[in-house]
N, CA, C and O atoms as a GROMACS GRO file, in nm:
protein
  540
    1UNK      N    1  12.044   7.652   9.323
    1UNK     CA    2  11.931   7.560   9.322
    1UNK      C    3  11.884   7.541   9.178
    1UNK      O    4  11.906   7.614   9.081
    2UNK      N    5  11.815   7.428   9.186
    2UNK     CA    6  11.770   7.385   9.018
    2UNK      C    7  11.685   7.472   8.965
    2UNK      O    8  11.707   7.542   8.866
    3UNK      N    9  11.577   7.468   9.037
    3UNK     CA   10  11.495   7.593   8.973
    3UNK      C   11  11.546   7.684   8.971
    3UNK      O   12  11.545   7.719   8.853
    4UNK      N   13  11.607   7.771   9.040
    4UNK     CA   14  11.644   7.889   9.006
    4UNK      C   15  11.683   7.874   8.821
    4UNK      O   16  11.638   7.954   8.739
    5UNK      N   17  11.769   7.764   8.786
    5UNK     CA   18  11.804   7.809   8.654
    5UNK      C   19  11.702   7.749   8.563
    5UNK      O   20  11.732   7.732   8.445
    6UNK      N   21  11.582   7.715   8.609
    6UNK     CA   22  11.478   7.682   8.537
    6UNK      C   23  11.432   7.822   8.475
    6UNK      O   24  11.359   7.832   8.377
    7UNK      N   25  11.481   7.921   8.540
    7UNK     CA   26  11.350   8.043   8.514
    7UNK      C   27  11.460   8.154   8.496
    7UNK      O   28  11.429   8.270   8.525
    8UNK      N   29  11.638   8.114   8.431
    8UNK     CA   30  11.721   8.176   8.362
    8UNK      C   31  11.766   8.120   8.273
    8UNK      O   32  11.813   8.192   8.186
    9UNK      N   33  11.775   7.962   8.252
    9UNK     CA   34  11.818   7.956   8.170
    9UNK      C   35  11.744   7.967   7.994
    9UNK      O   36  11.635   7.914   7.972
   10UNK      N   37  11.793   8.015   7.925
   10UNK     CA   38  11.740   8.004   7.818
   10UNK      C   39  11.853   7.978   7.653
   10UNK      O   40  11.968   8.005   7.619
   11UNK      N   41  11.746   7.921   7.598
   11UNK     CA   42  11.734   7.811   7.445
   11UNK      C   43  11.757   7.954   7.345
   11UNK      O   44  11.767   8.072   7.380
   12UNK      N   45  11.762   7.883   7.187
   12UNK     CA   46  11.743   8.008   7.131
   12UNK      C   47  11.615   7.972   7.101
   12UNK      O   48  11.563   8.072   7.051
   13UNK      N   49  11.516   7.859   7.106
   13UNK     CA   50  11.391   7.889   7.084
   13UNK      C   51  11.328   7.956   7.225
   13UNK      O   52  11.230   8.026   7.198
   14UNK      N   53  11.348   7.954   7.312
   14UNK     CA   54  11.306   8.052   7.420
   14UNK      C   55  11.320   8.177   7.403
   14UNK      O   56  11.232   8.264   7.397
   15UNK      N   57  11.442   8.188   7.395
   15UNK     CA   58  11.448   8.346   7.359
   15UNK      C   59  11.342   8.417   7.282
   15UNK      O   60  11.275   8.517   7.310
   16UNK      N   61  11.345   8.319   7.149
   16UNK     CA   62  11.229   8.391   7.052
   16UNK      C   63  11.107   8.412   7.120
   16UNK      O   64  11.074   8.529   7.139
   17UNK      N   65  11.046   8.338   7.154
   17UNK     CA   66  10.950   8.304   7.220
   17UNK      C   67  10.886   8.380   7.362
   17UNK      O   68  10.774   8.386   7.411
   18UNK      N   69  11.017   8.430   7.398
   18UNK     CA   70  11.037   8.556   7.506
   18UNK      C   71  10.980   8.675   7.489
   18UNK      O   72  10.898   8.744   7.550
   19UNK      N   73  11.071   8.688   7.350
   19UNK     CA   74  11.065   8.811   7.258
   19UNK      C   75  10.902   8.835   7.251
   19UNK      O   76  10.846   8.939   7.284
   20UNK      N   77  10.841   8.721   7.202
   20UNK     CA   78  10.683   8.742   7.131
   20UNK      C   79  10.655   8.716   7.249
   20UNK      O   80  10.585   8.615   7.239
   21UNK      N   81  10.669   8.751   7.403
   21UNK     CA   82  10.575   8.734   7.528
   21UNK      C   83  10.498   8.641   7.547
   21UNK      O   84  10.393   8.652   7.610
   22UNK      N   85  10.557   8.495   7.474
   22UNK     CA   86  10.501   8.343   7.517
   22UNK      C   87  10.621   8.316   7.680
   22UNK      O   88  10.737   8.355   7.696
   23UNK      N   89  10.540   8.245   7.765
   23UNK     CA   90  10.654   8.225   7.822
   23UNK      C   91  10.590   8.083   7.903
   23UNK      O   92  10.555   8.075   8.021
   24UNK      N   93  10.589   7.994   7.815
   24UNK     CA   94  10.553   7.831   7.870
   24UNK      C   95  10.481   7.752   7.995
   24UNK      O   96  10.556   7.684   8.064
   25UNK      N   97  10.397   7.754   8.016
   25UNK     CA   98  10.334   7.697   8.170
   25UNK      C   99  10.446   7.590   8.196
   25UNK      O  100  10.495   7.507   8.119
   26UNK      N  101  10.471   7.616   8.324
   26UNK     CA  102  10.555   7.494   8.413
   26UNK      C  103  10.502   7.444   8.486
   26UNK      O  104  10.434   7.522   8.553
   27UNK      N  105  10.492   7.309   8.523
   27UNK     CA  106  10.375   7.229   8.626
   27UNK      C  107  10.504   7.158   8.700
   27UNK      O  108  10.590   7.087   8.647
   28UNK      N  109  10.492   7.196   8.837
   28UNK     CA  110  10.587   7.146   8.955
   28UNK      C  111  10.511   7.016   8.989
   28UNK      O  112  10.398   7.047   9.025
   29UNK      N  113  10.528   6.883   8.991
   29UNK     CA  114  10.489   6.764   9.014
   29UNK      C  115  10.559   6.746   9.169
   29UNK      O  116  10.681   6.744   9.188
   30UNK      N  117  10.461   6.734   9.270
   30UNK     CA  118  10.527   6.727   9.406
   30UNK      C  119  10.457   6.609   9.457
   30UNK      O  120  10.344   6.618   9.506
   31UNK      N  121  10.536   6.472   9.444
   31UNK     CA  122  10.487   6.304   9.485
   31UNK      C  123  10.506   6.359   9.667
   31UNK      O  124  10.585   6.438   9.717
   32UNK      N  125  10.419   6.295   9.714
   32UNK     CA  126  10.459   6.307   9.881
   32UNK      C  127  10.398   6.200   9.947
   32UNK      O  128  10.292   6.153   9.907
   33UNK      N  129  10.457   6.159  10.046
   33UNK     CA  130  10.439   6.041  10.150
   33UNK      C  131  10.452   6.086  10.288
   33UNK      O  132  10.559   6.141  10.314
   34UNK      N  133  10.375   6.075  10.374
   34UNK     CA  134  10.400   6.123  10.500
   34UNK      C  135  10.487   6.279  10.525
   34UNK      O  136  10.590   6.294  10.592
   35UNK      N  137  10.437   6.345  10.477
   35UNK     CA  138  10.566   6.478  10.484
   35UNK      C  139  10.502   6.559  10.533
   35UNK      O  140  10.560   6.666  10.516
   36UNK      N  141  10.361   6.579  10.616
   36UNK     CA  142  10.338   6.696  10.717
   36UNK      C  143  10.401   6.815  10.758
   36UNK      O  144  10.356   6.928  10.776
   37UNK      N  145  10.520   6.767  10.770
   37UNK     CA  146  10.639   6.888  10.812
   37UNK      C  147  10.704   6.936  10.743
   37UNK      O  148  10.759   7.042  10.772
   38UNK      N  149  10.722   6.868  10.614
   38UNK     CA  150  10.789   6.957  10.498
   38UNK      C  151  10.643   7.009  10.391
   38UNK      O  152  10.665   7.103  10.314
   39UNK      N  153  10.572   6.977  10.391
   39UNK     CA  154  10.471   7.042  10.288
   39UNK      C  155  10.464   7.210  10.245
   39UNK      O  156  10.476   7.279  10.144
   40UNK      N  157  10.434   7.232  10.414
   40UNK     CA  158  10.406   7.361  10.396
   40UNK      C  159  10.541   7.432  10.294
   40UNK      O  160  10.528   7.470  10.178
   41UNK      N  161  10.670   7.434  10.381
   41UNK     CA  162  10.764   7.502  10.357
   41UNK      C  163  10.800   7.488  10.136
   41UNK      O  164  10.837   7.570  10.052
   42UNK      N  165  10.766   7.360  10.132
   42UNK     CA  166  10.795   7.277   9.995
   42UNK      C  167  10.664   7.382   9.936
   42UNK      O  168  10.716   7.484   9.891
   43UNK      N  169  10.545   7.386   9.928
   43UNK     CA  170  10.458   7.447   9.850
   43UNK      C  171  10.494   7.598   9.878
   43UNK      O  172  10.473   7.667   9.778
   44UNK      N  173  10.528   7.647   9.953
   44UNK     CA  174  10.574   7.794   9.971
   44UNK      C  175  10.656   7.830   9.949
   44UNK      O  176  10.686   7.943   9.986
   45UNK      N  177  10.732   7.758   9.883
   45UNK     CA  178  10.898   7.841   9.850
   45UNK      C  179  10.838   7.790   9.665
   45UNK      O  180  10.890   7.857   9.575
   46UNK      N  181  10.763   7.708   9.633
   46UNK     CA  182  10.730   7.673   9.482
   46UNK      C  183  10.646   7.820   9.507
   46UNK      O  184  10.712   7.908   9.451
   47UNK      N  185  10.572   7.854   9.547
   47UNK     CA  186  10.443   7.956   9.532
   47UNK      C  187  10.551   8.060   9.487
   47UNK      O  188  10.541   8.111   9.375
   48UNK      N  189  10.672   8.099   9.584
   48UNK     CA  190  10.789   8.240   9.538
   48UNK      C  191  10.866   8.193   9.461
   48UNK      O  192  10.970   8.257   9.449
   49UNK      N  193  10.855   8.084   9.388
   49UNK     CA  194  10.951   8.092   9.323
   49UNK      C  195  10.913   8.123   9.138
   49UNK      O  196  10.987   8.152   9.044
   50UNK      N  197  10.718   8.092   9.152
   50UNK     CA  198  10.628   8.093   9.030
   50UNK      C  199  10.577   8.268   9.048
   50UNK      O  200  10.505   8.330   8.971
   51UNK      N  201  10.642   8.320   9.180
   51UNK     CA  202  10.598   8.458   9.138
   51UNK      C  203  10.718   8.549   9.067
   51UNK      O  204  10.711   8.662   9.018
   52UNK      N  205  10.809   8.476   9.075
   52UNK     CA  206  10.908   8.574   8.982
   52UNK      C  207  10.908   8.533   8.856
   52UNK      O  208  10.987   8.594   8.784
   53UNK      N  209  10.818   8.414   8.781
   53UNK     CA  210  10.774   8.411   8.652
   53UNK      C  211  10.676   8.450   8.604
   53UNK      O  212  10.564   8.461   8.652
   54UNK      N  213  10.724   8.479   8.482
   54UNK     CA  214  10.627   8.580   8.406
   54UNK      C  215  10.472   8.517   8.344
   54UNK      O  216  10.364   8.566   8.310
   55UNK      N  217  10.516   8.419   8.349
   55UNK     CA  218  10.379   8.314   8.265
   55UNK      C  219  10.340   8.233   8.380
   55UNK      O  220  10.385   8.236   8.495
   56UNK      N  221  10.222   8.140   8.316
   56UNK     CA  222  10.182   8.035   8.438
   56UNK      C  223  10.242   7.905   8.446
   56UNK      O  224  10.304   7.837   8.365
   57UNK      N  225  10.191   7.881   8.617
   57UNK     CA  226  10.239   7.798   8.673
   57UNK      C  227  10.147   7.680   8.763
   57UNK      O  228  10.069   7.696   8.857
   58UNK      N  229  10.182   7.589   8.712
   58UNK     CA  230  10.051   7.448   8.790
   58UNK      C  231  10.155   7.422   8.932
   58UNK      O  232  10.278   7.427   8.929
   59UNK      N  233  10.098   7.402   9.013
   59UNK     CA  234  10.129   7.321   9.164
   59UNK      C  235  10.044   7.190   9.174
   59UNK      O  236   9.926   7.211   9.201
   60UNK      N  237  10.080   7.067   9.159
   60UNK     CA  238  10.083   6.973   9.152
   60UNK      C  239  10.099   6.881   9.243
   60UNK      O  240  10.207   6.822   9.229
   61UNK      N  241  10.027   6.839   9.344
   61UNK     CA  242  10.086   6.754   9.468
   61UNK      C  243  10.025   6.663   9.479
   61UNK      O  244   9.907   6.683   9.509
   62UNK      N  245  10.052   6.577   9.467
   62UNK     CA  246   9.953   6.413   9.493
   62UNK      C  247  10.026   6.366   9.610
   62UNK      O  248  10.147   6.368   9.629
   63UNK      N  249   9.894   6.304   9.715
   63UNK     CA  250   9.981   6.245   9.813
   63UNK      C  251   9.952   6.118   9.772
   63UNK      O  252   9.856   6.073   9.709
   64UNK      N  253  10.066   6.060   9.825
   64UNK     CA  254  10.030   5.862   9.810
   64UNK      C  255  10.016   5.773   9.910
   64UNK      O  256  10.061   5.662   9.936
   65UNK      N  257   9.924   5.871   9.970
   65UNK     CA  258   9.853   5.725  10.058
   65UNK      C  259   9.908   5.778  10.190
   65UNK      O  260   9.900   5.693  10.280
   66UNK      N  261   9.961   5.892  10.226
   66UNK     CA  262  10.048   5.920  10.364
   66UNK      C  263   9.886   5.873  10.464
   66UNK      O  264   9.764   5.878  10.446
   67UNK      N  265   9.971   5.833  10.562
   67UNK     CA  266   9.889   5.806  10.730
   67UNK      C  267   9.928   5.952  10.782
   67UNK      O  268   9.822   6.004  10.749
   68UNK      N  269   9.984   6.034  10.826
   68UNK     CA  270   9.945   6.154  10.859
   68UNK      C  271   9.869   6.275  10.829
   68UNK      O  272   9.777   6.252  10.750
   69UNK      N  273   9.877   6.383  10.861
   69UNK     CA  274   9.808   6.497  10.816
   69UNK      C  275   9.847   6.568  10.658
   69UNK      O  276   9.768   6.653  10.618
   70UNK      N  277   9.935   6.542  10.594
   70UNK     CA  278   9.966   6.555  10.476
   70UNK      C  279   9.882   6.620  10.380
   70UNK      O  280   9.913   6.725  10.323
   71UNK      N  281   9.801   6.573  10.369
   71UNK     CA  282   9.681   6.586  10.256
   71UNK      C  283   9.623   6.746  10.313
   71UNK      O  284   9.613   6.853  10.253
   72UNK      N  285   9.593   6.709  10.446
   72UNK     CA  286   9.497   6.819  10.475
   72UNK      C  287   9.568   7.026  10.511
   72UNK      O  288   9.521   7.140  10.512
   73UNK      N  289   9.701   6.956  10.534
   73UNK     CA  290   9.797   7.055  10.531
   73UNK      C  291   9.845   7.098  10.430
   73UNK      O  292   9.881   7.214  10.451
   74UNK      N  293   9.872   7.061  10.308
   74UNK     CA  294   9.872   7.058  10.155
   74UNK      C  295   9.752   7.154  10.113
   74UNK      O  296   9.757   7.272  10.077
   75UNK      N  297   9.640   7.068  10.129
   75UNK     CA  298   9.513   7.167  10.099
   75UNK      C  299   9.524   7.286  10.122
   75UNK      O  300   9.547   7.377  10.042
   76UNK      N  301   9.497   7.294  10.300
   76UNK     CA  302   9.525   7.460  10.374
   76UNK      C  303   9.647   7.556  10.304
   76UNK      O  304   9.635   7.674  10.271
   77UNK      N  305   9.761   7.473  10.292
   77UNK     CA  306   9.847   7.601  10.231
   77UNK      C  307   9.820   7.674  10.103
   77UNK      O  308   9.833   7.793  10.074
   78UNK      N  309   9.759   7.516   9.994
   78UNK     CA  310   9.715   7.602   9.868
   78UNK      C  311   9.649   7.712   9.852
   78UNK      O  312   9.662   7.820   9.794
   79UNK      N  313   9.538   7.632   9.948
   79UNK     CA  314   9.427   7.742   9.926
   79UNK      C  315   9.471   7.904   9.963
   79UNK      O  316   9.448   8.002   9.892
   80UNK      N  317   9.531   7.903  10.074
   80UNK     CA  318   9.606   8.024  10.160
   80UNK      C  319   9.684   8.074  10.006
   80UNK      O  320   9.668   8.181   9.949
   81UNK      N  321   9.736   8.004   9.981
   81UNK     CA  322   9.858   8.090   9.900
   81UNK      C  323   9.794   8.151   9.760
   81UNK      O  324   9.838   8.253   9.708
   82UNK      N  325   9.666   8.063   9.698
   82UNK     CA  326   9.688   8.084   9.568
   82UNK      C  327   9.561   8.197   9.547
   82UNK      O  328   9.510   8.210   9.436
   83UNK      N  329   9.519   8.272   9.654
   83UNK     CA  330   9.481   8.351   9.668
   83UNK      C  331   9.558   8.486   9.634
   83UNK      O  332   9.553   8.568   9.542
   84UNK      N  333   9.617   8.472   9.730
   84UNK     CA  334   9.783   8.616   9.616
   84UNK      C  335   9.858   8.612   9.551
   84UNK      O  336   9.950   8.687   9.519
   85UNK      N  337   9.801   8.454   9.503
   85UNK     CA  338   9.945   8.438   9.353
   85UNK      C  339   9.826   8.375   9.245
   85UNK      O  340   9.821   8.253   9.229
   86UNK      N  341   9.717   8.479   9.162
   86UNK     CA  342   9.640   8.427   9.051
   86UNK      C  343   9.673   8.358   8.926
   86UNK      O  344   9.582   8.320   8.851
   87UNK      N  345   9.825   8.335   8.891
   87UNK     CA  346   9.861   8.271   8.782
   87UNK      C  347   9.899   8.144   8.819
   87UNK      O  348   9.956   8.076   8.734
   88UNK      N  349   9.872   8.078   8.979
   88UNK     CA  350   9.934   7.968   8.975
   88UNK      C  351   9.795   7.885   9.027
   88UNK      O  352   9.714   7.910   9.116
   89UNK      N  353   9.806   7.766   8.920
   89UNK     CA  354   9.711   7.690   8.932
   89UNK      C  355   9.726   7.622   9.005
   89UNK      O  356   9.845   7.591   8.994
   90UNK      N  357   9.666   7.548   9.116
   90UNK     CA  358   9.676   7.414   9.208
   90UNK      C  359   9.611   7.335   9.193
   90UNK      O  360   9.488   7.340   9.189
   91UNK      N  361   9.698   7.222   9.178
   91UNK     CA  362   9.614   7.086   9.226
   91UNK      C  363   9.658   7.016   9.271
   91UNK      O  364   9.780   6.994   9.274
   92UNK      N  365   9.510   6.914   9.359
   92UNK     CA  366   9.565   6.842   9.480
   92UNK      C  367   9.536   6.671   9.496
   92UNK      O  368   9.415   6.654   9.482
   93UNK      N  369   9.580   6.591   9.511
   93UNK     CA  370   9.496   6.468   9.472
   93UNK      C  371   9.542   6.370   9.558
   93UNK      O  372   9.663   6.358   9.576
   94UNK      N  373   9.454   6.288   9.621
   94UNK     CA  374   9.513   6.200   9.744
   94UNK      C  375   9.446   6.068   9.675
   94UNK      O  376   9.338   6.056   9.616
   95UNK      N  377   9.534   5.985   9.700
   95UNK     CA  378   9.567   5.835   9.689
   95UNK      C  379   9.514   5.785   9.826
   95UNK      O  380   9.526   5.831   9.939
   96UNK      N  381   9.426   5.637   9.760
   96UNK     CA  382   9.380   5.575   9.925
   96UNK      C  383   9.473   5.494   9.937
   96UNK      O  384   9.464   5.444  10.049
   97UNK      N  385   9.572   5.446   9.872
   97UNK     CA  386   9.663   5.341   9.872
   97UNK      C  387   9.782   5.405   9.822
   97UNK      O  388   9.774   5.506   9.751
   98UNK      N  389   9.930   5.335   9.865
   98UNK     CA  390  10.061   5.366   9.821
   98UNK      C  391  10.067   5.318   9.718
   98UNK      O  392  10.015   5.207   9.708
   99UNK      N  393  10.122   5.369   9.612
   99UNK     CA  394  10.146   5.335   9.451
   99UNK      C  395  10.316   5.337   9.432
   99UNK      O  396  10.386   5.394   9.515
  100UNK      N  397  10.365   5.279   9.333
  100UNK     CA  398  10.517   5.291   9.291
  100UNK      C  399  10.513   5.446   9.241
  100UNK      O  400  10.421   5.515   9.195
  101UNK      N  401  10.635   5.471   9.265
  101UNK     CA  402  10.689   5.649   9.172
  101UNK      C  403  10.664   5.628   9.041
  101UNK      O  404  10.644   5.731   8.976
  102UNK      N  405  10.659   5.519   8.978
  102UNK     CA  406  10.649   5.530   8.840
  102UNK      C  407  10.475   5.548   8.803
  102UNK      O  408  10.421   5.623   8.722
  103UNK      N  409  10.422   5.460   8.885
  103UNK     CA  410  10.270   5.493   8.850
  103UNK      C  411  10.247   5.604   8.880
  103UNK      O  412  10.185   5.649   8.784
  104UNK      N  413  10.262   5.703   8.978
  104UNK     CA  414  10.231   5.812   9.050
  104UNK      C  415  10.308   5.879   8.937
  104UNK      O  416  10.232   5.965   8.894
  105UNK      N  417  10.411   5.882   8.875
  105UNK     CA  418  10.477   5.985   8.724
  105UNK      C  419  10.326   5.986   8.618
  105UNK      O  420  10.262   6.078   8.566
  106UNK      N  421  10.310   5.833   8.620
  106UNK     CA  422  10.250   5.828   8.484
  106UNK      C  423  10.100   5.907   8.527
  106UNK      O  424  10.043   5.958   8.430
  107UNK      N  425  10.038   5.919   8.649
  107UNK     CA  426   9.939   5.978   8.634
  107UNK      C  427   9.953   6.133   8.652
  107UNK      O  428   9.874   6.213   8.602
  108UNK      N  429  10.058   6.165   8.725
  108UNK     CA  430  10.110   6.353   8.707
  108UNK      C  431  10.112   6.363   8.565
  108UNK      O  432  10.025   6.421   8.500
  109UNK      N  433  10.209   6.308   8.519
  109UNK     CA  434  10.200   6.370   8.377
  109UNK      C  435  10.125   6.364   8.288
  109UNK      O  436  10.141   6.443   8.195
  110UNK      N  437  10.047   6.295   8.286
  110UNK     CA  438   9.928   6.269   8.205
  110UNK      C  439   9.816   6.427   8.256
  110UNK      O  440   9.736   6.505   8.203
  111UNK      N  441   9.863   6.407   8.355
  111UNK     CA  442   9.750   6.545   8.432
  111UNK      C  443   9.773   6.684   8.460
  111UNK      O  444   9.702   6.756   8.531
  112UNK      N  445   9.893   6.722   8.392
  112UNK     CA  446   9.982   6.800   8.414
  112UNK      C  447   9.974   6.854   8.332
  112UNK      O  448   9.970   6.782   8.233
  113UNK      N  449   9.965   7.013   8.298
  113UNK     CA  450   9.927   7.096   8.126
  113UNK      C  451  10.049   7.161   8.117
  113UNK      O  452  10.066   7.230   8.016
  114UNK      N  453  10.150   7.154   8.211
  114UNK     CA  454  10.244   7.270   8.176
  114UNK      C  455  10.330   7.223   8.037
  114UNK      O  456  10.278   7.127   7.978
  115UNK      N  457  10.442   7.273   7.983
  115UNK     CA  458  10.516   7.252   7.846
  115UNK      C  459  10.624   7.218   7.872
  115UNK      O  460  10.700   7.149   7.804
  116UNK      N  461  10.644   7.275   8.000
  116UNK     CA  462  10.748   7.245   8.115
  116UNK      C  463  10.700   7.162   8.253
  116UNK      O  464  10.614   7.195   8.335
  117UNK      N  465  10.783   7.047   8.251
  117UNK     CA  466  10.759   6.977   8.398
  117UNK      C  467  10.859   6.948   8.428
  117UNK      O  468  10.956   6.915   8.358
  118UNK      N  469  10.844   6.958   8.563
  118UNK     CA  470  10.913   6.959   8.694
  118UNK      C  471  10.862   6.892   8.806
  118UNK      O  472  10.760   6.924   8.866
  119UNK      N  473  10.980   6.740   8.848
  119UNK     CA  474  10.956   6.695   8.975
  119UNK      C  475  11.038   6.744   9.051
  119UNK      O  476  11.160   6.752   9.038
  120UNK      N  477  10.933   6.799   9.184
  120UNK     CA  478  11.013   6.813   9.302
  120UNK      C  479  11.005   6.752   9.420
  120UNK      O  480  10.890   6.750   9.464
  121UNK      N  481  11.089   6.699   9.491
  121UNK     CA  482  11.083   6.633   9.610
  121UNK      C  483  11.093   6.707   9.704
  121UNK      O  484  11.169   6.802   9.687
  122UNK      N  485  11.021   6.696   9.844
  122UNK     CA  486  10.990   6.745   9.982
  122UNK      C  487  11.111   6.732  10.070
  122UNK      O  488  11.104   6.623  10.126
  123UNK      N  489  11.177   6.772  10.091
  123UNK     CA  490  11.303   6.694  10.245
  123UNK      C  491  11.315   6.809  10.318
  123UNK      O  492  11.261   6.909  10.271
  124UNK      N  493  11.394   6.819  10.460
  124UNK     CA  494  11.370   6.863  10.529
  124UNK      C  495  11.487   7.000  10.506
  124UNK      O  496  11.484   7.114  10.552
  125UNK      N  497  11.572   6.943  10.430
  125UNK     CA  498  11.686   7.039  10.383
  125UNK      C  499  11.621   7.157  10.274
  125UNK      O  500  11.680   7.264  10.266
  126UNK      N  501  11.508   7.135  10.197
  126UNK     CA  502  11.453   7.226  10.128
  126UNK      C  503  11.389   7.132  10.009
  126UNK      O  504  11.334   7.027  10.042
  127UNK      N  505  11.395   7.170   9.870
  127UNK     CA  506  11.331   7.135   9.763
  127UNK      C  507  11.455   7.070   9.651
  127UNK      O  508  11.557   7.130   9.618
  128UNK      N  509  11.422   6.964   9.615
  128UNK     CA  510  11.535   6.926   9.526
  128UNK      C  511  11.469   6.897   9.413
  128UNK      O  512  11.378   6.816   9.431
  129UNK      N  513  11.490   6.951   9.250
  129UNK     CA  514  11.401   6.896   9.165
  129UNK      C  515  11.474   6.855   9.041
  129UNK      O  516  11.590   6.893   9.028
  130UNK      N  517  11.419   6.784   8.950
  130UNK     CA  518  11.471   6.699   8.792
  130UNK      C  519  11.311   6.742   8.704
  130UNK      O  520  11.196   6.702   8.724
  131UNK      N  521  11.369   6.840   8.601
  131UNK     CA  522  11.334   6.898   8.512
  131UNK      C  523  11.294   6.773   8.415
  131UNK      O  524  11.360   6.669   8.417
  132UNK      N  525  11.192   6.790   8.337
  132UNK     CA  526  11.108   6.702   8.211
  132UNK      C  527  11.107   6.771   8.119
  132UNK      O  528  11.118   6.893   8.130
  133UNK      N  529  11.092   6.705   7.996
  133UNK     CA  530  11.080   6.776   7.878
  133UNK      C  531  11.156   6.928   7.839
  133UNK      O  532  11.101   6.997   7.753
  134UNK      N  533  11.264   6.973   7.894
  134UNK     CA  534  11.302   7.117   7.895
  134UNK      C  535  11.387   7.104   7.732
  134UNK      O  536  11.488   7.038   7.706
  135UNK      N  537  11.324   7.172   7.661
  135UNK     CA  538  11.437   7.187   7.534
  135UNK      C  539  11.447   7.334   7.524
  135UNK      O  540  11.522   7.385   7.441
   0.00000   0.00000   0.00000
């Protein structure tokens, strides 16, 4: 899986950077539309996957405009989770209207503090993601 080598692979400026116990905030950008049924599983496998990193981590989920329960199931898991995981920040933000992926990029990232970003998409097969800015 992609992440997995998000949080092995390493640069020789990482390394250094390792060395001196910097280790980069990553902000997971999770766009969602109607996905009730994948949310939970999608924010809970990001929650284990920011606990085997050493530094912090943003959770990021904007819904866009879903007609189902989305939003409110999103909420419930954060809150649930980021209770036993204190280095990972959440945030949550619902759209009253459907927007293009590109507008919905331009306002994650703009809102997004990590050094590292990461979009991940919801499906029912698991989490599929495309790394930003990684040097």
């Amino acid at each position: 899986m992609y992440i997995k080598k998000l949080f092995t692979k390493t640069g020789k400026s990482d390394v250094k950077r390792r060395e001196e116990g910097f280790f980069p905030t990553i902000s997971f950008i999770v766009p969602v539309f109607n996905k009730e049924d994948e949310i939970v599983k999608c924010i809970e496998r990001l929650f284990n996957y920011a606990s085997n990193y050493p530094g912090f981590v943003e959770i990021f989920v904007i819904d866009n405009g879903s007609q189902d329960s989305t939003y409110e199931v999103a909420y419930a898991t954060m809150e649930m989770r980021k209770r036993t995981f204190p280095r990972v920040r959440t945030k949550l933000i619902r759209l009253s209207q459907k927007l293009e992926i590109q507008e919905i990029l331009k306002i994650c990232l703009k809102a997004a503090l990590g050094q590292k970003r990461v979009i991940v998409k919801c499906e029912k097969s698991g989490i599929t993601a495309e790394m930003l800015n990684y040097s």
